[in-house]
N, CA, C, O and CB atoms as a CASP TS submission, in Angstrom:
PFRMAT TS
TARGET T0000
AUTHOR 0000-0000-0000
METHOD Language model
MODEL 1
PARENT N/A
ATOM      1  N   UNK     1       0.850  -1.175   0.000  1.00  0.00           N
ATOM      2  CA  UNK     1       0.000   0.000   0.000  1.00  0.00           C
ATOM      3  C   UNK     1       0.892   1.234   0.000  1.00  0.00           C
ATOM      4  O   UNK     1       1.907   1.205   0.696  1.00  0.00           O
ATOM      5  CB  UNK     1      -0.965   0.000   1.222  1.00  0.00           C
ATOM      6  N   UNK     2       0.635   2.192  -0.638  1.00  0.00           N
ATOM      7  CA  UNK     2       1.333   3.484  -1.097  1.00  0.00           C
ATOM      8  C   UNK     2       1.015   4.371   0.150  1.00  0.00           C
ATOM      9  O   UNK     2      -0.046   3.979   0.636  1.00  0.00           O
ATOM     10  CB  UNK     2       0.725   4.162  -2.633  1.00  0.00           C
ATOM     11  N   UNK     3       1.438   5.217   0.712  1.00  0.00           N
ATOM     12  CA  UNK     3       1.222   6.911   1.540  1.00  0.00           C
ATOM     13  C   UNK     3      -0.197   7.047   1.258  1.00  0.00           C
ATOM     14  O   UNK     3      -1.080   7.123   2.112  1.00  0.00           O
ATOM     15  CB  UNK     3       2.209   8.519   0.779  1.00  0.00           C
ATOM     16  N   UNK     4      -0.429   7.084  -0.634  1.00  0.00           N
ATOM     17  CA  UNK     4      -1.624   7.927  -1.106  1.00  0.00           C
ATOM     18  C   UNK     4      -2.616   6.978  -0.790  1.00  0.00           C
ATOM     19  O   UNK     4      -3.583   7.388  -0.146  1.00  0.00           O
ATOM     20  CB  UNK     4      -1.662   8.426  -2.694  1.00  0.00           C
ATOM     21  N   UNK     5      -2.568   5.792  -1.114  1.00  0.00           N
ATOM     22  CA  UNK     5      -3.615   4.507  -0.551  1.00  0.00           C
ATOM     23  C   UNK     5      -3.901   4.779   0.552  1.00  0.00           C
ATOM     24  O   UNK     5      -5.035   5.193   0.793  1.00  0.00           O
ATOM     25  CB  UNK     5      -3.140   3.050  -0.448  1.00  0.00           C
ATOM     26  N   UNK     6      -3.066   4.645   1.435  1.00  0.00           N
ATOM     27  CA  UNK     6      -3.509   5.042   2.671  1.00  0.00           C
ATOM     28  C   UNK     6      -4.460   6.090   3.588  1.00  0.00           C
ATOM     29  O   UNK     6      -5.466   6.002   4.291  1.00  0.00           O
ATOM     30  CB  UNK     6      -2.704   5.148   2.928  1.00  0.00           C
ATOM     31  N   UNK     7      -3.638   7.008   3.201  1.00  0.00           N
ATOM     32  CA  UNK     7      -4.156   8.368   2.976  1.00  0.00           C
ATOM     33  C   UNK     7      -5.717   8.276   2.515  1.00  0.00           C
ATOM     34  O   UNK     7      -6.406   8.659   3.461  1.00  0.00           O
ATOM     35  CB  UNK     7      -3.230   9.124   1.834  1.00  0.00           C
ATOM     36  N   UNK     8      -6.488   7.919   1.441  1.00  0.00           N
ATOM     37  CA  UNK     8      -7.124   7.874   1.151  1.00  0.00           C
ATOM     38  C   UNK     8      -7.923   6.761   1.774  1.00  0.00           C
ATOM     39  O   UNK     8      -9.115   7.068   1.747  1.00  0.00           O
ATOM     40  CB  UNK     8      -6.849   8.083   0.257  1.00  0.00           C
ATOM     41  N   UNK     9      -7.695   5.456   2.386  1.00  0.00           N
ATOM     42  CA  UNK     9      -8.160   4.902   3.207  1.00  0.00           C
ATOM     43  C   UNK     9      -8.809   5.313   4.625  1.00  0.00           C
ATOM     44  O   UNK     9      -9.933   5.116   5.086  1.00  0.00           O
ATOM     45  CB  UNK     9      -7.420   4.291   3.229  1.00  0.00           C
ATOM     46  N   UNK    10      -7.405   6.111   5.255  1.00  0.00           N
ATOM     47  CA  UNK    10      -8.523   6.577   6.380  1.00  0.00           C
ATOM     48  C   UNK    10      -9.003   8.044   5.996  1.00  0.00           C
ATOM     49  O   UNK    10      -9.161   8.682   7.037  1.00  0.00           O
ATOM     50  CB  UNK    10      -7.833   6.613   8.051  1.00  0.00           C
ATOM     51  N   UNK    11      -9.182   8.517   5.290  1.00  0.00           N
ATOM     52  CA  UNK    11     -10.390   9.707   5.398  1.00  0.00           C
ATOM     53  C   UNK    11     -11.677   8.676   4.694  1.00  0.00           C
ATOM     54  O   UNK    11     -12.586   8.888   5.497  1.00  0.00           O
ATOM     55  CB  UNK    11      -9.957  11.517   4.222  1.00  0.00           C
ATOM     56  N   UNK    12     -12.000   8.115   4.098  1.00  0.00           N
ATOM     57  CA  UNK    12     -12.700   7.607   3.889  1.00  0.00           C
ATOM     58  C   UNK    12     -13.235   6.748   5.035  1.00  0.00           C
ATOM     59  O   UNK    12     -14.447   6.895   5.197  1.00  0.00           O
ATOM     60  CB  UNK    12     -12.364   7.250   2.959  1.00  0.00           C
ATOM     61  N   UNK    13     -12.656   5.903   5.858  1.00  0.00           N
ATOM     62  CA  UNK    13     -13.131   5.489   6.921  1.00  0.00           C
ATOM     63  C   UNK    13     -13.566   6.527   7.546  1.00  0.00           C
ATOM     64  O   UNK    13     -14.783   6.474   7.728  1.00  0.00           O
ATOM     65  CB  UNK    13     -12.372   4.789   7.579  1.00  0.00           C
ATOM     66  N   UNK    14     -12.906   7.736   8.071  1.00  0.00           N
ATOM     67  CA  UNK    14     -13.918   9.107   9.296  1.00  0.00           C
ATOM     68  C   UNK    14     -15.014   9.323   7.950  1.00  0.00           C
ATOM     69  O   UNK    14     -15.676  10.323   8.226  1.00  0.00           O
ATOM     70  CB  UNK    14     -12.671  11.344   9.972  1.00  0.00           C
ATOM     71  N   UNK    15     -15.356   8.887   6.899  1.00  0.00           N
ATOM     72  CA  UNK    15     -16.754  10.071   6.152  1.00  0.00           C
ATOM     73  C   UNK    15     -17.540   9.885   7.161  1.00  0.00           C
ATOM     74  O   UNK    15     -18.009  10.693   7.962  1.00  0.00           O
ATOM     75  CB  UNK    15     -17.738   9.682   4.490  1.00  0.00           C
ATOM     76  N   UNK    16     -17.705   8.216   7.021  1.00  0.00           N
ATOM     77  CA  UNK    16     -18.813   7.854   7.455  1.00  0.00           C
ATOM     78  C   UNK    16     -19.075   8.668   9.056  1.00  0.00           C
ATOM     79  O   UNK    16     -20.036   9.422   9.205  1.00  0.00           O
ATOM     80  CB  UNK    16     -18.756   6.241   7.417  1.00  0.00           C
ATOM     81  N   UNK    17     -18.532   8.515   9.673  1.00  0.00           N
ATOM     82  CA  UNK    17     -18.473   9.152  10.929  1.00  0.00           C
ATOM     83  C   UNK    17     -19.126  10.419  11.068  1.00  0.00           C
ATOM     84  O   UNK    17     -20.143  10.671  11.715  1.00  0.00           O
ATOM     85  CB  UNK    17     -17.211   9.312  11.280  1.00  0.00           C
ATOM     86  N   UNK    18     -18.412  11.185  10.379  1.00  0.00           N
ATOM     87  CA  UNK    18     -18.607  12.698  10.407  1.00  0.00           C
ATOM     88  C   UNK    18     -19.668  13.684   9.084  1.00  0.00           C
ATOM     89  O   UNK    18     -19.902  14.880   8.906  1.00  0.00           O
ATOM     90  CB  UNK    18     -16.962  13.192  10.315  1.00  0.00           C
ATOM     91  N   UNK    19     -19.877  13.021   8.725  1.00  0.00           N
ATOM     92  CA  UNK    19     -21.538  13.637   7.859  1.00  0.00           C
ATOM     93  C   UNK    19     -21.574  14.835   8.461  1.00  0.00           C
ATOM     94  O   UNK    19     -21.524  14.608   9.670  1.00  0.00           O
ATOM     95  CB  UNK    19     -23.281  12.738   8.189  1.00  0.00           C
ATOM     96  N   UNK    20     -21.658  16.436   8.188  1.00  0.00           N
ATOM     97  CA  UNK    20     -22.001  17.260   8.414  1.00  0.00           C
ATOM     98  C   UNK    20     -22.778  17.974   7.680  1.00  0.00           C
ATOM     99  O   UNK    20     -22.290  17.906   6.552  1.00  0.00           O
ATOM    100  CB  UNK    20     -21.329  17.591   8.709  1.00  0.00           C
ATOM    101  N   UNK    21     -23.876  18.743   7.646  1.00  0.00           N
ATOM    102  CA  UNK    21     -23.875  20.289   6.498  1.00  0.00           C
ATOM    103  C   UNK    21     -23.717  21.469   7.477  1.00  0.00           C
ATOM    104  O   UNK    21     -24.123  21.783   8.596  1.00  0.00           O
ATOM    105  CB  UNK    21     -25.630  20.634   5.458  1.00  0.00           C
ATOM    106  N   UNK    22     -22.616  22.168   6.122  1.00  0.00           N
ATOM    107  CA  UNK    22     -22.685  23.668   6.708  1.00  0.00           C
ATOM    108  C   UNK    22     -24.200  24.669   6.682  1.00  0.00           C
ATOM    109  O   UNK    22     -25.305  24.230   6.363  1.00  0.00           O
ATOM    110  CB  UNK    22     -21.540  24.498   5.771  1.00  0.00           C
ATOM    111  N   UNK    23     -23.956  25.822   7.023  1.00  0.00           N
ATOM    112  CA  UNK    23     -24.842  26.395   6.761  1.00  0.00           C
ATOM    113  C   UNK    23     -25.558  26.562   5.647  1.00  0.00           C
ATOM    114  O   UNK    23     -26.789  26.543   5.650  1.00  0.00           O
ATOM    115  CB  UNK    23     -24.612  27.096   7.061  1.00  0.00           C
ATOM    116  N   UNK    24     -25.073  26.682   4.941  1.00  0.00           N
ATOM    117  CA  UNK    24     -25.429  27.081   3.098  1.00  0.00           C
ATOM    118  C   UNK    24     -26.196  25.583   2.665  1.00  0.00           C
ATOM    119  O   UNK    24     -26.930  25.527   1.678  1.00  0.00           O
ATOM    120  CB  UNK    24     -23.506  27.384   1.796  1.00  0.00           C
ATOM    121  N   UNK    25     -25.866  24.148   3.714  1.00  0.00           N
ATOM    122  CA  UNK    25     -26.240  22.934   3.173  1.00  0.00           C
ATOM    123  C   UNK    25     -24.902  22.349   2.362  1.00  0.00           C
ATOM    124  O   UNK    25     -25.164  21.268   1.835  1.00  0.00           O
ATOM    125  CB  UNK    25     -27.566  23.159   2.230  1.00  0.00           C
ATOM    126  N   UNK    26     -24.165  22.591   2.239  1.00  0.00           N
ATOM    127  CA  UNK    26     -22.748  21.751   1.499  1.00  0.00           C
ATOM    128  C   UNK    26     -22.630  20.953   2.612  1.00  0.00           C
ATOM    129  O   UNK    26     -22.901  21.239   3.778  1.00  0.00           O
ATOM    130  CB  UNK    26     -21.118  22.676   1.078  1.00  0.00           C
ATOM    131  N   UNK    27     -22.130  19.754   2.077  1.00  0.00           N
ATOM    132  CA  UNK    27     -21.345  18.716   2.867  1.00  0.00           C
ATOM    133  C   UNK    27     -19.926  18.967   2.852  1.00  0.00           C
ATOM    134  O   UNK    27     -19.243  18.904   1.829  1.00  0.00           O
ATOM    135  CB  UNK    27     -21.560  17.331   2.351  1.00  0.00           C
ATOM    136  N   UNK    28     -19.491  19.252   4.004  1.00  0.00           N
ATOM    137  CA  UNK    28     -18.065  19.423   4.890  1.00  0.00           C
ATOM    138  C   UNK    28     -17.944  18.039   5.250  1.00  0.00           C
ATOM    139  O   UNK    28     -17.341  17.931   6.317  1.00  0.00           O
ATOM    140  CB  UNK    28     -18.072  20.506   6.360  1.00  0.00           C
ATOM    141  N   UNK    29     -18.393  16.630   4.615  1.00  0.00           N
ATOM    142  CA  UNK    29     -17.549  15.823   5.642  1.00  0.00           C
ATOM    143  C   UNK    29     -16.546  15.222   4.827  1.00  0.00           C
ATOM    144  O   UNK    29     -16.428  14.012   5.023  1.00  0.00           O
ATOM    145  CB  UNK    29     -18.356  14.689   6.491  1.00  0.00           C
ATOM    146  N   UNK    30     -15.661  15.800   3.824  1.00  0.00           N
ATOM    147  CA  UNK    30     -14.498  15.785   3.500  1.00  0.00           C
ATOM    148  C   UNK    30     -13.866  16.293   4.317  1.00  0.00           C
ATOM    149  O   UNK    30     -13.154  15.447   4.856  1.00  0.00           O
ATOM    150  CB  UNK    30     -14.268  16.174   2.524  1.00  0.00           C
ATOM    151  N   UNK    31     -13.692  17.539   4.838  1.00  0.00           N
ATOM    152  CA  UNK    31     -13.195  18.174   5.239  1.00  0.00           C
ATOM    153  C   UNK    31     -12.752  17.639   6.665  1.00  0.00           C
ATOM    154  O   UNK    31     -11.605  17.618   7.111  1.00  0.00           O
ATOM    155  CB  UNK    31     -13.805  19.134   5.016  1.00  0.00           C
ATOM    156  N   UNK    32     -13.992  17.184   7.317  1.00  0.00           N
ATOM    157  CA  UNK    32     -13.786  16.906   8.770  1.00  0.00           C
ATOM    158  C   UNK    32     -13.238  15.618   9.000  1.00  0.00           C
ATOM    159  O   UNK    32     -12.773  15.440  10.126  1.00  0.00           O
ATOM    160  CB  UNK    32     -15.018  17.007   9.538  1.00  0.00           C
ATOM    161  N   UNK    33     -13.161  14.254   7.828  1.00  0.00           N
ATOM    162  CA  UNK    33     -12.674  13.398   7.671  1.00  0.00           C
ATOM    163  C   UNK    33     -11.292  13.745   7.439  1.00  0.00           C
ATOM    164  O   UNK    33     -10.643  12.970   8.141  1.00  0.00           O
ATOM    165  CB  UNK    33     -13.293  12.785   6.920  1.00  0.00           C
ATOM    166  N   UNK    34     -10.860  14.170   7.093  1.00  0.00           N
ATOM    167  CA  UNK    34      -9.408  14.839   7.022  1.00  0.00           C
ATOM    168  C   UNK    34      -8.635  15.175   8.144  1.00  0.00           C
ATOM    169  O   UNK    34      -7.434  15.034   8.372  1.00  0.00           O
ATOM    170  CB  UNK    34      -9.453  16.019   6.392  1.00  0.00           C
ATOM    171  N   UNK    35      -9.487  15.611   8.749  1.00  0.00           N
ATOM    172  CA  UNK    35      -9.025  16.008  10.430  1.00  0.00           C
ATOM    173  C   UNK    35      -9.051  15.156  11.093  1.00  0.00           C
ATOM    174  O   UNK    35      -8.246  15.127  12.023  1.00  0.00           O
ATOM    175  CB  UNK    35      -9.735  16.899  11.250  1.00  0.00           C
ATOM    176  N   UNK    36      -9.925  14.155  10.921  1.00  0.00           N
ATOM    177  CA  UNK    36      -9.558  12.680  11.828  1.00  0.00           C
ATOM    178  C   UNK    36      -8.467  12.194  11.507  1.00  0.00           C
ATOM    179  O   UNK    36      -7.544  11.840  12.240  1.00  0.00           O
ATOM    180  CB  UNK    36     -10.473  11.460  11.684  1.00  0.00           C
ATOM    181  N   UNK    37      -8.593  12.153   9.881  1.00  0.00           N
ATOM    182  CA  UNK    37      -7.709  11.015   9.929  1.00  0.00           C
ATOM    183  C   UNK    37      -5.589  11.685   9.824  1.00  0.00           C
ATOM    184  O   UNK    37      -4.522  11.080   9.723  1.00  0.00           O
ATOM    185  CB  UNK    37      -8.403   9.893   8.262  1.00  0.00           C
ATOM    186  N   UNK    38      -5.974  13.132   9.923  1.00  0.00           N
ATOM    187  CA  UNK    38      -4.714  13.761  10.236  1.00  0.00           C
ATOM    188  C   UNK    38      -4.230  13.829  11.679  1.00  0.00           C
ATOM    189  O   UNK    38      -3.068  13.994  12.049  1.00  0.00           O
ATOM    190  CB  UNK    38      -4.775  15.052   9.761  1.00  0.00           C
ATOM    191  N   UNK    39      -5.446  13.657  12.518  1.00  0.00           N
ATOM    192  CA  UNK    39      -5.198  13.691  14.063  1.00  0.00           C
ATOM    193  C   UNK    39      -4.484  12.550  14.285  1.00  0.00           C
ATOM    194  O   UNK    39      -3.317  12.583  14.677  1.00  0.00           O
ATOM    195  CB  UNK    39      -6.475  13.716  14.999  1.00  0.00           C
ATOM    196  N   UNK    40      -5.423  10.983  13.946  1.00  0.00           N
ATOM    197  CA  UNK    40      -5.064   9.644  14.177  1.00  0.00           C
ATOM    198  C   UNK    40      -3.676   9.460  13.467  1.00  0.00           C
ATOM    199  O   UNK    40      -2.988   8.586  13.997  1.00  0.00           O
ATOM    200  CB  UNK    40      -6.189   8.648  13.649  1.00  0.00           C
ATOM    201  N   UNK    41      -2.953  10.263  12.083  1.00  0.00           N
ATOM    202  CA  UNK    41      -1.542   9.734  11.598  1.00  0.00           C
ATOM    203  C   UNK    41      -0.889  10.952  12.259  1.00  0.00           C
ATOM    204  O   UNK    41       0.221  11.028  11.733  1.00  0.00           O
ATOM    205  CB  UNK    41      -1.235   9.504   9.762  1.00  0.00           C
ATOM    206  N   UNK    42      -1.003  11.785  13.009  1.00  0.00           N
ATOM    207  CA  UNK    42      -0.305  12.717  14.069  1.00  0.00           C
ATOM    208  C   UNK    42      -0.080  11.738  15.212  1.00  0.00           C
ATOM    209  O   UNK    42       1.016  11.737  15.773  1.00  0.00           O
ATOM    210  CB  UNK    42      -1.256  14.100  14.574  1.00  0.00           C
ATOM    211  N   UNK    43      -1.264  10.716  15.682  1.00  0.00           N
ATOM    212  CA  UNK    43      -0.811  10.170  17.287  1.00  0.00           C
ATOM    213  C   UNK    43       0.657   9.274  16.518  1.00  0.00           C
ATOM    214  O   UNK    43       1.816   9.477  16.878  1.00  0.00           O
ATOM    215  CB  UNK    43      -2.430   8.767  18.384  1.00  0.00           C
ATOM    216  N   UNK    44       0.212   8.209  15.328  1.00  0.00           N
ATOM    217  CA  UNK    44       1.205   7.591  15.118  1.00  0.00           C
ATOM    218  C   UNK    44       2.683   7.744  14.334  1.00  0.00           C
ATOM    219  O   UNK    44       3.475   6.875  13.970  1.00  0.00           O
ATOM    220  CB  UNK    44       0.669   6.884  14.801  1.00  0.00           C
ATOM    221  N   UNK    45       2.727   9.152  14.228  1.00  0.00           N
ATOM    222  CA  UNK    45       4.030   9.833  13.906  1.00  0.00           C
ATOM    223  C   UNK    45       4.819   9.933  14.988  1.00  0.00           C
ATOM    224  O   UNK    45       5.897   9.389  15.228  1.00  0.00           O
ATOM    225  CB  UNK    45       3.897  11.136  13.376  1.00  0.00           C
ATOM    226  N   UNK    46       3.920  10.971  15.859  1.00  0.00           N
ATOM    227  CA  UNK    46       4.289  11.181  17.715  1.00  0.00           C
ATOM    228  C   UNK    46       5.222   9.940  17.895  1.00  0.00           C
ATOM    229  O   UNK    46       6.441  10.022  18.048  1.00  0.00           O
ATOM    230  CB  UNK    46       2.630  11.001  19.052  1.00  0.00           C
ATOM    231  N   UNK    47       4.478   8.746  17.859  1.00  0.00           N
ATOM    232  CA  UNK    47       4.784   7.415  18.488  1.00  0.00           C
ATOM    233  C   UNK    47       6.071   6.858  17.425  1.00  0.00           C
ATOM    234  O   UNK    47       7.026   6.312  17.978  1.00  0.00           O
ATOM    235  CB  UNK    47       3.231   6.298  18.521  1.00  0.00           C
ATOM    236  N   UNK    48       6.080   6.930  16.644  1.00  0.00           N
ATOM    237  CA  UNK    48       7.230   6.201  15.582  1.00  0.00           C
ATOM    238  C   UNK    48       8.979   7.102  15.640  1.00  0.00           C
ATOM    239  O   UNK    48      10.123   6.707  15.414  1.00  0.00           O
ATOM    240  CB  UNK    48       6.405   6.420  13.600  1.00  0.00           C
ATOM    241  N   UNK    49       8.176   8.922  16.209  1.00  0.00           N
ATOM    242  CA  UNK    49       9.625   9.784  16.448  1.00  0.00           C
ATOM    243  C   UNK    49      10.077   9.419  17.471  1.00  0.00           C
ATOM    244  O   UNK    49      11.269   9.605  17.715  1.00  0.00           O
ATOM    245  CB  UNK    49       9.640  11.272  16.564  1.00  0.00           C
ATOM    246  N   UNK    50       9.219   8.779  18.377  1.00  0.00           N
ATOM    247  CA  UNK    50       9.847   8.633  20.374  1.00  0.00           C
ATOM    248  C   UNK    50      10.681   7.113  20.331  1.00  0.00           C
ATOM    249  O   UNK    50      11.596   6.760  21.074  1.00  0.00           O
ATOM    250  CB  UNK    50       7.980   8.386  22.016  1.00  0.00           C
ATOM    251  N   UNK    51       9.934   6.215  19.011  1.00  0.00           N
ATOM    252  CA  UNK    51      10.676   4.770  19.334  1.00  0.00           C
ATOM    253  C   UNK    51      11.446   4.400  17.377  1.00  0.00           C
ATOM    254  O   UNK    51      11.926   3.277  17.218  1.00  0.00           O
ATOM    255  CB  UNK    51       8.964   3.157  20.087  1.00  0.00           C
ATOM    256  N   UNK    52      11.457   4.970  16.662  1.00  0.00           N
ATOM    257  CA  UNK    52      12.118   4.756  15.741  1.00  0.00           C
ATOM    258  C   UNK    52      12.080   5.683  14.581  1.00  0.00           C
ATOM    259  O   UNK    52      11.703   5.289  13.477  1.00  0.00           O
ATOM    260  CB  UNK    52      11.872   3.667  15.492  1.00  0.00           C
ATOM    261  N   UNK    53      12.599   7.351  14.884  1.00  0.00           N
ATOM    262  CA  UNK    53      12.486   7.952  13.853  1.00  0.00           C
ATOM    263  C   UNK    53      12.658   7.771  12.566  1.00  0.00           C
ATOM    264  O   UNK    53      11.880   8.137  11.686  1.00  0.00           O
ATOM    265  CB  UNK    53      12.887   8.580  14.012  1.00  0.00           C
ATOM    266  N   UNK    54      14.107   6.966  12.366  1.00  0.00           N
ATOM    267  CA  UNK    54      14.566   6.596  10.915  1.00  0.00           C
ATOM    268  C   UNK    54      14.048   5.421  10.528  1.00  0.00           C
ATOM    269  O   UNK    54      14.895   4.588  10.203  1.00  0.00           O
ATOM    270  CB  UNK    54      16.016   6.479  10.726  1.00  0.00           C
ATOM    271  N   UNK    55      12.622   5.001  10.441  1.00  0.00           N
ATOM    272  CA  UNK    55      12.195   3.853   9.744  1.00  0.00           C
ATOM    273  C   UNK    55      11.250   3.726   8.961  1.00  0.00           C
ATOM    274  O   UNK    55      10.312   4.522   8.914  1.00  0.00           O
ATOM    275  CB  UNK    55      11.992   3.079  10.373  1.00  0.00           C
ATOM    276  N   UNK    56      11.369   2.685   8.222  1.00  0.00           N
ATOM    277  CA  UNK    56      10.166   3.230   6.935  1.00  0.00           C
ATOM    278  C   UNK    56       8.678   3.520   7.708  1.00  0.00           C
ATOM    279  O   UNK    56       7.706   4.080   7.201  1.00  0.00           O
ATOM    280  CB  UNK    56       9.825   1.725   5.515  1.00  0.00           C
ATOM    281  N   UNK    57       8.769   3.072   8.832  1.00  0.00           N
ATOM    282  CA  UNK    57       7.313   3.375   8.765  1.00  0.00           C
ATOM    283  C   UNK    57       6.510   4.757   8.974  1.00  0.00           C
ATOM    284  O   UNK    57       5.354   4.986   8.620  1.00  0.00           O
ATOM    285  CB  UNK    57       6.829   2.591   9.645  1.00  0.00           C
ATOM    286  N   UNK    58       7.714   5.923   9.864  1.00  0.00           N
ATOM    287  CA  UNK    58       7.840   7.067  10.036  1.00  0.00           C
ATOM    288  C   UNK    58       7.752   7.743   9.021  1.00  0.00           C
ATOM    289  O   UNK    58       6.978   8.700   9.004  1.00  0.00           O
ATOM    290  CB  UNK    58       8.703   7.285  10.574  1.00  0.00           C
ATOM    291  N   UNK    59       8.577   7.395   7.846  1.00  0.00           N
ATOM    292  CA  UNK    59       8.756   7.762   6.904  1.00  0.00           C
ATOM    293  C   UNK    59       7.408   7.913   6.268  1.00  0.00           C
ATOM    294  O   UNK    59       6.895   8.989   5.960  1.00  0.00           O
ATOM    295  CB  UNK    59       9.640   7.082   6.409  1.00  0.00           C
ATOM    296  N   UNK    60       6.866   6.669   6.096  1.00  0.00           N
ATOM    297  CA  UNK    60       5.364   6.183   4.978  1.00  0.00           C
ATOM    298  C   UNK    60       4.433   7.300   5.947  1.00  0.00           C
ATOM    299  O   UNK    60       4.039   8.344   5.428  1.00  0.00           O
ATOM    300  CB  UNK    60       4.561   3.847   5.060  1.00  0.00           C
ATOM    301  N   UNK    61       4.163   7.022   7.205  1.00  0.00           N
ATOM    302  CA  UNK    61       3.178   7.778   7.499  1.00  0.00           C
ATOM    303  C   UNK    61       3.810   9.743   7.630  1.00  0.00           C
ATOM    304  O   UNK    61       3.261  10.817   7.875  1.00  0.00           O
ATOM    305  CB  UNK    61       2.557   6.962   9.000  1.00  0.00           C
ATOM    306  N   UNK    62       4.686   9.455   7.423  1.00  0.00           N
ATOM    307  CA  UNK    62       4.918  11.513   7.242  1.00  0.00           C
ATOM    308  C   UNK    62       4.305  11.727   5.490  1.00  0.00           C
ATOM    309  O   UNK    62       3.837  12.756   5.001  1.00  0.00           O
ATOM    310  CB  UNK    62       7.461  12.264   7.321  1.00  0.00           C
ATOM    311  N   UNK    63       4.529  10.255   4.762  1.00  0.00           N
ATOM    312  CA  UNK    63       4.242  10.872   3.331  1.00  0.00           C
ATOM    313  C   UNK    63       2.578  10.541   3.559  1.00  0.00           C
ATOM    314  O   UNK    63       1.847  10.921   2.644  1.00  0.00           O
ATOM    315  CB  UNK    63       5.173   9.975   1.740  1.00  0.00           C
ATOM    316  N   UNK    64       2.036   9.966   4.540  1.00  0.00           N
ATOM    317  CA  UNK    64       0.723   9.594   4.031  1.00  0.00           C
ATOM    318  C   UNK    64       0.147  10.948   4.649  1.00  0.00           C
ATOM    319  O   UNK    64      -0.949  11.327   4.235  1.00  0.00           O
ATOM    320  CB  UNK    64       0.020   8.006   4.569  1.00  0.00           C
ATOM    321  N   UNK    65       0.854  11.747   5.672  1.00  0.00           N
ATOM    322  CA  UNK    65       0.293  13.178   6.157  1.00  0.00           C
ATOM    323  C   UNK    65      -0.157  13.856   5.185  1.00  0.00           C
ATOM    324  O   UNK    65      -1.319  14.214   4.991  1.00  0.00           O
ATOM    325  CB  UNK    65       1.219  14.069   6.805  1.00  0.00           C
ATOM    326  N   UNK    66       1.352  14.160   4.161  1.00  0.00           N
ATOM    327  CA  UNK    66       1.261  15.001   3.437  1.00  0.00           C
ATOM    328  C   UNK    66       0.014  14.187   2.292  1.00  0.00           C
ATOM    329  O   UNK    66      -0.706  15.075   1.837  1.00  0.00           O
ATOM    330  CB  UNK    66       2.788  15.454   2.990  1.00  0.00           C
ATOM    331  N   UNK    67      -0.295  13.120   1.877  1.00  0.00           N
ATOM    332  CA  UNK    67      -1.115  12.925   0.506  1.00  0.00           C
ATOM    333  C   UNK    67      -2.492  13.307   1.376  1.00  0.00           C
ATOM    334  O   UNK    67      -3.303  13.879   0.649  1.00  0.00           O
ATOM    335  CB  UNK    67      -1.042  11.091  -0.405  1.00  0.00           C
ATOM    336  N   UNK    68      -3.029  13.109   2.958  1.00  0.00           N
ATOM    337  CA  UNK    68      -4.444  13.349   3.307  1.00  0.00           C
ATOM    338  C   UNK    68      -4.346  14.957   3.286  1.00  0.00           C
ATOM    339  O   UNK    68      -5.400  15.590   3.227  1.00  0.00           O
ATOM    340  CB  UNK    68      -4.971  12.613   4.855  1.00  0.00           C
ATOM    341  N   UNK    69      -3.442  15.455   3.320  1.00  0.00           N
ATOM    342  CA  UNK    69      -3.541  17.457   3.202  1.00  0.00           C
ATOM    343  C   UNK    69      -3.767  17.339   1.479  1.00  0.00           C
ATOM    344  O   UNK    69      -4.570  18.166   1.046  1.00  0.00           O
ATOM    345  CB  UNK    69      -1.457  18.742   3.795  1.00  0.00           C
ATOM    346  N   UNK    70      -3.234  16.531   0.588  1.00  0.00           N
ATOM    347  CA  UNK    70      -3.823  16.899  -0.868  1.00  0.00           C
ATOM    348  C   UNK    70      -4.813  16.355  -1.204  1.00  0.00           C
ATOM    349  O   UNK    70      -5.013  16.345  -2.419  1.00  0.00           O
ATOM    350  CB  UNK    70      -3.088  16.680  -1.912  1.00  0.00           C
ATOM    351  N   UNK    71      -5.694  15.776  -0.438  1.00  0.00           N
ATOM    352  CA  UNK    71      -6.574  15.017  -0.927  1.00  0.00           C
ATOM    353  C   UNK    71      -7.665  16.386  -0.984  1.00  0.00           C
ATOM    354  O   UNK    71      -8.808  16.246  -1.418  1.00  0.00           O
ATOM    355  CB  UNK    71      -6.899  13.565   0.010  1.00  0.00           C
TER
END
């Protein structure tokens, strides 16, 4: 699985979760799925810098940060 796979895996897992409309009626739950799933690859960055900064997996999830900010 790629960063971008990923990436795209968990915001898609928070949609379901987070269904919103704004005021106007648009659906924001792109938006707020994004924030989950940037919070949840923030806890496991936290956790991969304290016990193995230089490893791929640090690595994969800093690139899967950056592909859920382009999504």
């Amino acid at each position: 699985m790629t960063p971008k796979e990923k990436a795209e895996e968990l915001v898609n897992t928070f949609k379901n979760y987070v269904a919103e409309k704004d005021f106007f009626g648009d659906n924001i739950e792109l938006n707020n799925a994004k924030q989950c799933a940037l919070i949840a690859v923030d806890e496991i960055i936290q956790l991969l810098e304290r016990t193995s900064p230089n490893s791929y997996s640090h690595n994969f999830y800093k690139q899967t940060r950056n592909e859920i900010e382009n999504i």
